[in-house]
Structure formats: structure tokens, C-alpha cells
MIMARMI-381672 format. One record per residue (C-alpha): residue in one letter; z, y, x. Coordinates in nm, 2 decimals. Layout:
! residues N
A	Z	Y	X
...
This chain:
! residues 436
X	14.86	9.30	6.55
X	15.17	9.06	6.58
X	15.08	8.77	6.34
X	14.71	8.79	6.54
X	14.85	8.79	6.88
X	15.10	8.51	6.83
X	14.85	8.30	6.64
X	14.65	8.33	6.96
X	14.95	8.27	7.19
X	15.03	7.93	7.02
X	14.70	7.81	7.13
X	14.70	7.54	7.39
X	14.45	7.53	7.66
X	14.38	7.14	7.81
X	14.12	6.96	8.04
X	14.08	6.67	7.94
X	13.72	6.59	7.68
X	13.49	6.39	7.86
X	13.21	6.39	7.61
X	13.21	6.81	7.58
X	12.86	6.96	7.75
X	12.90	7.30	7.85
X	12.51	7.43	7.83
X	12.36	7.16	7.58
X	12.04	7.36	7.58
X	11.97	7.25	7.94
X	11.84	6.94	7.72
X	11.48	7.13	7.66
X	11.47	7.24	8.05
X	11.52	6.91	8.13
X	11.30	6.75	7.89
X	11.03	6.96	7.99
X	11.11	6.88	8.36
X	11.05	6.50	8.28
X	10.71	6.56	8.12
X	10.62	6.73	8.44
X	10.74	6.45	8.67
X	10.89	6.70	8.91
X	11.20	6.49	9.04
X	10.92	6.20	9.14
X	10.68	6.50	9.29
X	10.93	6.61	9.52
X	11.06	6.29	9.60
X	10.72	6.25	9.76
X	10.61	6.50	9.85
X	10.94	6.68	10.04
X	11.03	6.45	10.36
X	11.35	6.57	10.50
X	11.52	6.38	10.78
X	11.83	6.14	10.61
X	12.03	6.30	10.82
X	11.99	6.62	10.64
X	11.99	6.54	10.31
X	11.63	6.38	10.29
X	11.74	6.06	10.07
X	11.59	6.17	9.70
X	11.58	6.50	9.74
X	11.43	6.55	9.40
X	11.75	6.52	9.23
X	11.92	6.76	9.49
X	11.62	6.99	9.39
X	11.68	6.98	9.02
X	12.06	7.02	9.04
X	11.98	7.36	9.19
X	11.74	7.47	8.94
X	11.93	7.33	8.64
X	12.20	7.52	8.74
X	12.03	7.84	8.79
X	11.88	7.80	8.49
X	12.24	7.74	8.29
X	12.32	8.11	8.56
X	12.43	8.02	8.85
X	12.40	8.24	9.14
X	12.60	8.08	9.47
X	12.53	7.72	9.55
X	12.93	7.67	9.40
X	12.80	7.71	9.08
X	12.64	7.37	9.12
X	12.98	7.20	9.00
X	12.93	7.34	8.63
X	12.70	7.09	8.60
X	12.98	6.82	8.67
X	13.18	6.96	8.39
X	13.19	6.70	8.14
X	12.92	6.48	7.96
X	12.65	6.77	8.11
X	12.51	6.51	8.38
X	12.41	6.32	8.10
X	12.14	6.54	7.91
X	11.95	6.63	8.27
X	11.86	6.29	8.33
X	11.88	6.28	8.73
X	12.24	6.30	8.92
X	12.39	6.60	8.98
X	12.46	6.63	9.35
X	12.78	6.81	9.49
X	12.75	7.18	9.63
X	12.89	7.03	9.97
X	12.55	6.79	9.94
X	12.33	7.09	9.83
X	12.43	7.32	10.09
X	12.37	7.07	10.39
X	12.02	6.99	10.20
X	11.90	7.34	10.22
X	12.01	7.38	10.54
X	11.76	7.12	10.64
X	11.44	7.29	10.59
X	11.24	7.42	10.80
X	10.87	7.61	10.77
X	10.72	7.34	10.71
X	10.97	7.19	10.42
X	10.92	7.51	10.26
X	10.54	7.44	10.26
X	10.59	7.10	10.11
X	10.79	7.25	9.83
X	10.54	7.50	9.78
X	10.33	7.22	9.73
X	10.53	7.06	9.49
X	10.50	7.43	9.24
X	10.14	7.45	9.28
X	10.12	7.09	9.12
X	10.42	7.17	8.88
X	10.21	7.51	8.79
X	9.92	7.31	8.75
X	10.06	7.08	8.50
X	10.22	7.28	8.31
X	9.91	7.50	8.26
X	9.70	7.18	8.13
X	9.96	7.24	7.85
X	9.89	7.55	7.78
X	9.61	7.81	7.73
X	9.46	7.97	8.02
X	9.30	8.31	7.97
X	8.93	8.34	8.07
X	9.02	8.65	8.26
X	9.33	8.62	8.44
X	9.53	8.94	8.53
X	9.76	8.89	8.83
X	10.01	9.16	9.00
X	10.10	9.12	9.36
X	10.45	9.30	9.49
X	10.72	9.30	9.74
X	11.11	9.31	9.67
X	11.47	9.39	9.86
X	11.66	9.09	9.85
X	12.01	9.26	9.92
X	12.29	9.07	10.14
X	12.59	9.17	10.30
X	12.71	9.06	10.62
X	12.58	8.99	10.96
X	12.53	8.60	10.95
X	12.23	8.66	10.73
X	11.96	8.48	10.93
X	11.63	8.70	10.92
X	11.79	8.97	10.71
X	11.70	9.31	10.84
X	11.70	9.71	10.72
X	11.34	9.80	10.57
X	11.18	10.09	10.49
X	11.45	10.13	10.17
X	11.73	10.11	10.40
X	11.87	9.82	10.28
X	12.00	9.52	10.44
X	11.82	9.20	10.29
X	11.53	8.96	10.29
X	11.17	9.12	10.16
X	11.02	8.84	9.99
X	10.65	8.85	9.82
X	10.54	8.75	9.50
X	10.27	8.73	9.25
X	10.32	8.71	8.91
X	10.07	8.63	8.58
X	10.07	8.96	8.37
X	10.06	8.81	8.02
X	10.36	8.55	8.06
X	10.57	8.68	8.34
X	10.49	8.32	8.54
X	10.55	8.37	8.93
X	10.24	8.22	9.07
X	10.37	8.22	9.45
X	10.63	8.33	9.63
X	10.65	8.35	10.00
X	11.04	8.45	10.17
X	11.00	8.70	10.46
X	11.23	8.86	10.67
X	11.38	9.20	10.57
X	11.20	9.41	10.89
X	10.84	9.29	10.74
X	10.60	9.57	10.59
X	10.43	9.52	10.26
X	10.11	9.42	10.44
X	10.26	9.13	10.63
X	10.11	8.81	10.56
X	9.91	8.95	10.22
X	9.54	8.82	10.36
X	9.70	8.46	10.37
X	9.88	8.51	10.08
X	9.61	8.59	9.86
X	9.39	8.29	10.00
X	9.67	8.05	9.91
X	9.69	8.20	9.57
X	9.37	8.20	9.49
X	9.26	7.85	9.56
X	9.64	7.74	9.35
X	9.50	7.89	9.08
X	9.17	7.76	9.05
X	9.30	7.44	9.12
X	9.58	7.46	8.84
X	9.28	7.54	8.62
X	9.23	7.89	8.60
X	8.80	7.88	8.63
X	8.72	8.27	8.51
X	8.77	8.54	8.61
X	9.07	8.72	8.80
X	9.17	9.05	8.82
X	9.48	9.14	9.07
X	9.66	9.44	9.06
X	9.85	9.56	9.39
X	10.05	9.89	9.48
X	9.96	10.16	9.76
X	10.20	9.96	9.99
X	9.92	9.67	10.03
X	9.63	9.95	10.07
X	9.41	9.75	10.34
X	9.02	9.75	10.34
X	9.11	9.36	10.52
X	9.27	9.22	10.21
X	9.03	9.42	9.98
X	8.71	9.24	10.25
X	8.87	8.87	10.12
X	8.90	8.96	9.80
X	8.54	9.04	9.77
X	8.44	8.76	9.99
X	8.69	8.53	9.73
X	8.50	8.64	9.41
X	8.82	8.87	9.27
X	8.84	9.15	9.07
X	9.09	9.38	9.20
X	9.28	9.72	9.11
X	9.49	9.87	9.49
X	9.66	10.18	9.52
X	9.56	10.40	9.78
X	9.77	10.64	10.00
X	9.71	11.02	9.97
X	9.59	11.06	10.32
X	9.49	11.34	10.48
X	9.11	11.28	10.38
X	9.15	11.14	10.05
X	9.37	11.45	10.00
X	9.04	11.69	10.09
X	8.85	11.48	9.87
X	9.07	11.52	9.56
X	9.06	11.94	9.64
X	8.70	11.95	9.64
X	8.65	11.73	9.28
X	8.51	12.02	9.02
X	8.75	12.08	8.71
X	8.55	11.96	8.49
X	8.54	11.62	8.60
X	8.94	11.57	8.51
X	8.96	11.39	8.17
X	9.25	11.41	8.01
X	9.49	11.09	7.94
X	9.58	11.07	7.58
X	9.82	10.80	7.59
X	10.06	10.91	7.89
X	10.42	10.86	7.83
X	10.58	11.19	7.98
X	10.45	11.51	8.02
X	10.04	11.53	8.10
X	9.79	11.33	8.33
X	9.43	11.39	8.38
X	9.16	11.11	8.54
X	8.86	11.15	8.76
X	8.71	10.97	8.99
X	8.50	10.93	9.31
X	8.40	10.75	9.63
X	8.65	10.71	9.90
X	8.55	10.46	10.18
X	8.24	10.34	10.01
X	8.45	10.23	9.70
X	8.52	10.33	9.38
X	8.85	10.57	9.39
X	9.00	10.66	9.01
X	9.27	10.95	9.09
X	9.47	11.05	8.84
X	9.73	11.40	8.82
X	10.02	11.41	8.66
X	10.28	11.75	8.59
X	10.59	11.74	8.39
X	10.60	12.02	8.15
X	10.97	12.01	8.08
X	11.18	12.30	8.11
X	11.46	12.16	8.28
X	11.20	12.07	8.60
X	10.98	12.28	8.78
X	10.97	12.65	8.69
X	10.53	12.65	8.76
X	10.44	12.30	8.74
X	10.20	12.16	8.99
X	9.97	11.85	9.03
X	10.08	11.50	9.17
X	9.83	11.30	9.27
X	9.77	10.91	9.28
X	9.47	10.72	9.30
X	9.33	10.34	9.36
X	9.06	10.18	9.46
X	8.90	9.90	9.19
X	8.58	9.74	9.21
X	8.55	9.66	8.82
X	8.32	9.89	8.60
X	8.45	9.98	8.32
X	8.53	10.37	8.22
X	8.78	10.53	8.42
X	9.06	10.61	8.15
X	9.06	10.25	8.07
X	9.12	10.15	8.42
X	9.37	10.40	8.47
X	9.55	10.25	8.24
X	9.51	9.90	8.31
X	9.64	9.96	8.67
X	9.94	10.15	8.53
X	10.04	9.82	8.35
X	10.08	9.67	8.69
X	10.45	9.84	8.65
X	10.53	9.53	8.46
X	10.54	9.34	8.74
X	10.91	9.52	8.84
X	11.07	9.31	8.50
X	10.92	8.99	8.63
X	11.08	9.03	8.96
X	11.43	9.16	8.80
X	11.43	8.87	8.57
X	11.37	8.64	8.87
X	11.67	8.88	9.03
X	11.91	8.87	8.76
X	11.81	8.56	8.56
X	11.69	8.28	8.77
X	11.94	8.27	9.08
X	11.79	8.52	9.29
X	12.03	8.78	9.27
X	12.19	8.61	9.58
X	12.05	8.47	9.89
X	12.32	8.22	9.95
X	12.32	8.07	10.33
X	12.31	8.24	10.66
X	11.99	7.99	10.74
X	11.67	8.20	10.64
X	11.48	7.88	10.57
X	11.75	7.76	10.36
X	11.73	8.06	10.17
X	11.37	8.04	10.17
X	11.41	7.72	9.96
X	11.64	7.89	9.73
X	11.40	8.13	9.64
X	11.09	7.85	9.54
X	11.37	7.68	9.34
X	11.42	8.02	9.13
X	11.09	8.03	9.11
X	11.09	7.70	8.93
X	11.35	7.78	8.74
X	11.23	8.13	8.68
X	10.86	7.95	8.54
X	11.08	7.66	8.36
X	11.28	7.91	8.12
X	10.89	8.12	8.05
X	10.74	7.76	7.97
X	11.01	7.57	7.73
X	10.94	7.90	7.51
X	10.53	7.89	7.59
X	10.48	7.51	7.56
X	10.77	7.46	7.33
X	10.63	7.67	7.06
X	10.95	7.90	7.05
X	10.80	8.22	7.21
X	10.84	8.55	6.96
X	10.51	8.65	6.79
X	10.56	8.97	6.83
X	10.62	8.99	7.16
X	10.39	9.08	7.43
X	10.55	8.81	7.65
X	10.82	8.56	7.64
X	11.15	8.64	7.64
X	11.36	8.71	7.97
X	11.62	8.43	8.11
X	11.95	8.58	7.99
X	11.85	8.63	7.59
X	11.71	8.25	7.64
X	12.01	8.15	7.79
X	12.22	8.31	7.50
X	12.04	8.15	7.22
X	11.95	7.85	7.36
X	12.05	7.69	7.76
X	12.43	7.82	7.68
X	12.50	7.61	7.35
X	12.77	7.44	7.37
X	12.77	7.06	7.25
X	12.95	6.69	7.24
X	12.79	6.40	7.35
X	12.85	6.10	7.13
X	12.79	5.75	7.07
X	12.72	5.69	6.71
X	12.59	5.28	6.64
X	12.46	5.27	7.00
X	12.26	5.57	6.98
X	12.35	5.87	7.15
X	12.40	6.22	6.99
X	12.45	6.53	7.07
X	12.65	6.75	6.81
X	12.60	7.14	6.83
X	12.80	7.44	6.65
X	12.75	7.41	6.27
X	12.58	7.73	6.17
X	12.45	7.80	6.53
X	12.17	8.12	6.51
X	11.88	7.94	6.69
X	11.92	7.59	6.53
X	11.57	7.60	6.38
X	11.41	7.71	6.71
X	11.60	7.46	6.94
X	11.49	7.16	6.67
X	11.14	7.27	6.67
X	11.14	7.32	7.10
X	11.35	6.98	7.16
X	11.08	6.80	6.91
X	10.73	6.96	7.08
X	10.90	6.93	7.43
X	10.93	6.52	7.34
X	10.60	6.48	7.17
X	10.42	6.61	7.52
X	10.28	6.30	7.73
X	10.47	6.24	8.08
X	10.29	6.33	8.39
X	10.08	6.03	8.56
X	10.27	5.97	8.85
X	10.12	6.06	9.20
């Protein structure tokens, strides 16, 4: 232990190499942002006042999602991207926190609209670069945006008892894309706002290209015959959870035994399907008991059901609504990975823009790996924002000048050297967006 620890004593820590870049791999983020032509779509499309921060705001954008893609959480973290030669490989300037802060805090509803704009575009862009399934499955769900404090504009306690913000999102099942976001205040129920919600949603996706069919997949929380009416009237498929009311309940009691099927494929303990009319809709209810030991002595039913209008047979719904859970990973990787993990100003519309830019950031990490060509076989879906920020976004690199032509020199034997050369070269070969 002594010869180690004085080794490591002896080493001399300065602050002084201009040409080090602390996250090289914010190189394939930002190459991909170029081919979408996002700094020049919010530049015209988001019209703040000068006085607030208007002047270019698409650079101000981009410094917030570059540096929640590279982890940051507080509008502070901003200044790690003014740490050396990083400016350099993000191709826009990177704007102070001081300028940040006074830029979010100049939005208003109808900012946030324009920058809700400028997603729908970017989504639709980046899906002409990819492959768009011919039946699109999309989950709908609420979260608890936690805060602290009283200066929390809009912050309220919710059903959960928590102090915080109760955003709602939508997210694309097969690639963990969020689709749409919309920042609500913490007293607002599940319902609120989902009728509009879903009308804005699906007219984004049909416009970003998306011309089969779509399925969406909600919890008992949104149960409303309304938003089930405009789904119908809007051509969607649909899978929503239903409350066990009183009459459904009576319902459920008189179904004979032999209509319960039993579910061959359920993780824990047993589950049985059958199904009937509730409402003038199809109703699949499912029961569920654990047989374990250490919980109930005489096991009973739980029951759960859901409404669907689509036709196939009732254990393979059942388990195609049950893979709406998924949804819960897309929103704690938007939590955890993309910057959403704090709501960072006392201004709720400010922190309403905060959560569209970790949405973008959030959908920018899911694409370098989709259109990129870097996303794991054998995965289901691409991988979350902290194991791409490990292996790629957190490289560290030095920029330097060799005969005129810039370089930038990674880690000799770095793990992911093959997959960052093959993203960096598919990201480059893409076309740049016509601009608008």
C-alpha cells in the first residue's frame, strides 16, 4: 500500500490544456443535430423578445441539450461545455448558464408551442431516416416531476403526495422515442388535457410519416369514453384500462368459470383472461393471485380489465396491453438520463421548456444509435442514455491541428472504438436538412 499511495501522491493536478474535450462523443449528437438543421429550425421558428434572450436562440437551445446529453441536470452544468476545446466539436456557441437561465425564463405558452413545433419537424426528419413501422404502437402516461421548495411555480401535491410538476407524455413502444410531451402543473389529474393531447399527437405523427396504422396503449388513470369517442372518430386503435367500478365489479361476479382462460406466460404467480361487454365495448379482464407462501394464507382474485377496440384473441391482447409497462423505462430514462431528473427554475414555463429540450435530447441519444447503425441486435430497443453516455458521449479526447486539418485523438485501446467509427462515418454520410 505505501509505494501505491505515494506514487499516486506525487501526481500533480493542473488547468491549463486548451485543446483537451471532456465528452468527445458529443461529436455524433452534434453531427446528427446538423443533418437535422435544428439550430436554423429554431432560429425561425422560436421568436423570443431580444430582451429575453430572443437573439439566436437556437444556439442557446442546443447548449441545453448538448449538455444534457453529456448529463447535466441544473442549468450550471451548462459550463462543462466551456471546458476546453469541447465548443469546438458542437458546431454552434455555447452560451453561459447566466444567458440560459434568463432565455428560459422568457417563454411563455406560446414559446413553448413554437418549440413544440420545432420537435414535431425534428421528429419528422429524423423519421425519413429511418424505418417506420406499418403498425405503430404508442403508450400514453403521466409522471411526478419531484421539487423541493416553495418558489416552484405551478408545482403542487397530487394524488401521490408529492410535491412536483405532472407532465404527460407519449412514447413509441419499439424505440423508446418520446413523441410529445406537454408540462402540467402538479394539482392536474391524469385526464387533464388528454383529448387535445391525443389530437395533437396524432396529426404529428401522420405528418412525420407514420401512414398505417396506430395502436395506443393508456392506463386506468386516462379511463374516459370522451378520449376513447376521438379516438374512434381519429381512426386509432386503442388498448385503456378501466376502473373496477361498482358495475364493472357485478359484471366480472356474474362471468361463468369456464370462460377464464388461463395465461401461460405470466411472470409471478397465476392469471386467468376473459372477457365481455362493458359500456358497449369490448372489456378483457384479467385475475391474478400470488401463490407464494410468504403472502396470503387463502389467496384470492385481483381483478383488472381494459377496454380495446381491436379483434384479435383475448390472451393476445392481454398481453399486448401488459407491455404498455414499458413505457415506465422510457420515462425514467427521460428522468435519469436526459436532464429531467430536475425541474431547474421557479418559472413553470421555463421549466416547461426544459422538459421539450430533454425530450430532444432524450430522442437525440435513441437516434445516433437508430440512424447511426450502432443499436445492439439483440436488443428489443436501443440502449438507455447513461450506457450510451459511458461508451460513447463521455470519451474523452484532444483536439489537434495536424497540416491544417483538424483531429481529434481518443484513448488508444478505447472499448467502443469500432462502433463510434462506424456511427461518426453513417452520421456524415446522411444529407443535411433543406432549410426552411
Amino acid at each position: 500500500m505505501g509505494p501505491v499511495s505515494r506514487g499516486i501522491d506525487r501526481i500533480a493536478v493542473t488547468f491549463d490544456e486548451d485543446h483537451l474535450v471532456a465528452n468527445a462523443g458529443l461529436l455524433l449528437v452534434a453531427t446528427l443535430t446538423k443533418r437535422l438543421g435544428i439550430q436554423a429550425l429554431v432560429n425561425t421558428m422560436v421568436r423570443l423578445p431580444r430582451g429575453r434572450g430572443g437573439f439566436l436562440p437556437g444556439r442557446k437551445v442546443l447548449t441545453v441539450v448538448h449538455a444534457m446529453v453529456a448529463g447535466a441536470t441544473h442549468i450550471d452544468h451548462a459550463d462543462l461545455l466551456r471546458a476546453g476545446a469541447t465548443e469546438q466539436v458542437l458546431g454552434h456557441a455555447v452560451m453561459a448558464p447566466s444567458t440560459l437561465g434568463t432565455f428560459l425564463r422568457g417563454f411563455t405558452f406560446g414559446h413553448l408551442r413554437q418549440l413544440d413545433r420545432v420537435l414535431a419537424e425534428v421528429l419528422r426528419r429524423a423519421w425519413s431516416l429511418m424505418t417506420v413501422p406499418e403498425r405503430l404502437v404508442v403508450d400514453l402516461d403521466s409522471t411526478i416531476c419531484e421539487v423541493t421548495g416553495k418558489k416552484k411555480a405551478g408545482a403542487a401535491y397530487g394524488y401521490t403526495k408529492v410535491l412536483g410538476y405532472h407532465p404527460l407524455l407519449a412514447t413509441r413502444a419499439d424505440t423508446g422515442e418520446v413523441l410529445h410531451a406537454r408540462m402540467r402543473k402538479g394539482s392536474a389529474n391524469t385526464q387533464r388535457g388528454t383529448q387535445r393531447f391525443v389530437q395533437e399527437l396524432v396529426a404529428r405523427l401522420r405528418r412525420a410519416g407514420a401512414t398505417g396504422e396506430i395502436t395506443m396503449r393508456f392506463d386506468s388513470g386516462f379511463w374516459s369514453t370522451v378520449t376513447i369517442g376521438e379516438l374512434e372518430r381519429l381512426g386509432v386503435h386503442y388498448t385503456m384500462g378501466v376502473r373496477m367500478v361498482k358495475p364493472l365489479v357485478r359484471l366480472v361476479e356474474e362471468l361463468p368459470e369456464a370462460s377464464w382462460r388461463p395465461v401461460a406466460d405470466y411472470p409471478v404467480g397465476e392469471a386467468q383472461v376473459a372477457e365481455c361487454s362493458y359500456l358497449g365495448r369490448r372489456t378483457i379482464v384479467r385475475r391474478t393471485r400470488t401463490l407464494d407462501r410468504q403472502q396470503q394464507l387463502f389467496a384470492t382474485w385481483q381483478h383488472f380489465a381494459f377496454v380495446t377496440d381491436l379483434a384479435q384473441d383475448a390472451l393476445a391482447v392481454d398481453a399486448f396491453h401488459r407491455a404498455h409497462a414499458s413505457v415506465e423505462l422510457d420515462i425514467r430514462d427521460l428522468k435519469e438520463g436526459a436532464g429531467l431528473a430536475h425541474c431547474p427554475s421557479g418559472n413553470f414555463w421555463a421549466n416547461g421548456a426544459w422538459l421539450l429540450c430533454a425530450v430532444l435530447a432524450h430522442n437525440l441519444l435513441r437516434w445516433t444509435q437508430i440512424v447511426g447503425g450502432i443499436a445492439d441486435p439483440l436488443d428489443a430497443r436501443p440502449a438507455v442514455a447513461r450506457t450510451v453516455r459511458t461508451r460513447l458521449v463521455s470519451m474523452p479526447g484532444r483536439l489537434v491541428n495536424r497540416s491544417g486539418a483538424p483531429i481529434l485523438r481518443a484513448p488508444t485501446r478505447w472499448p467502443w472504438q469500432s462502433s463510434f467509427t462506424h456511427a461518426l462515418d453513417t452520421l456524415r454520410a446522411l444529407p443535411l436538412a433543406a432549410v426552411t
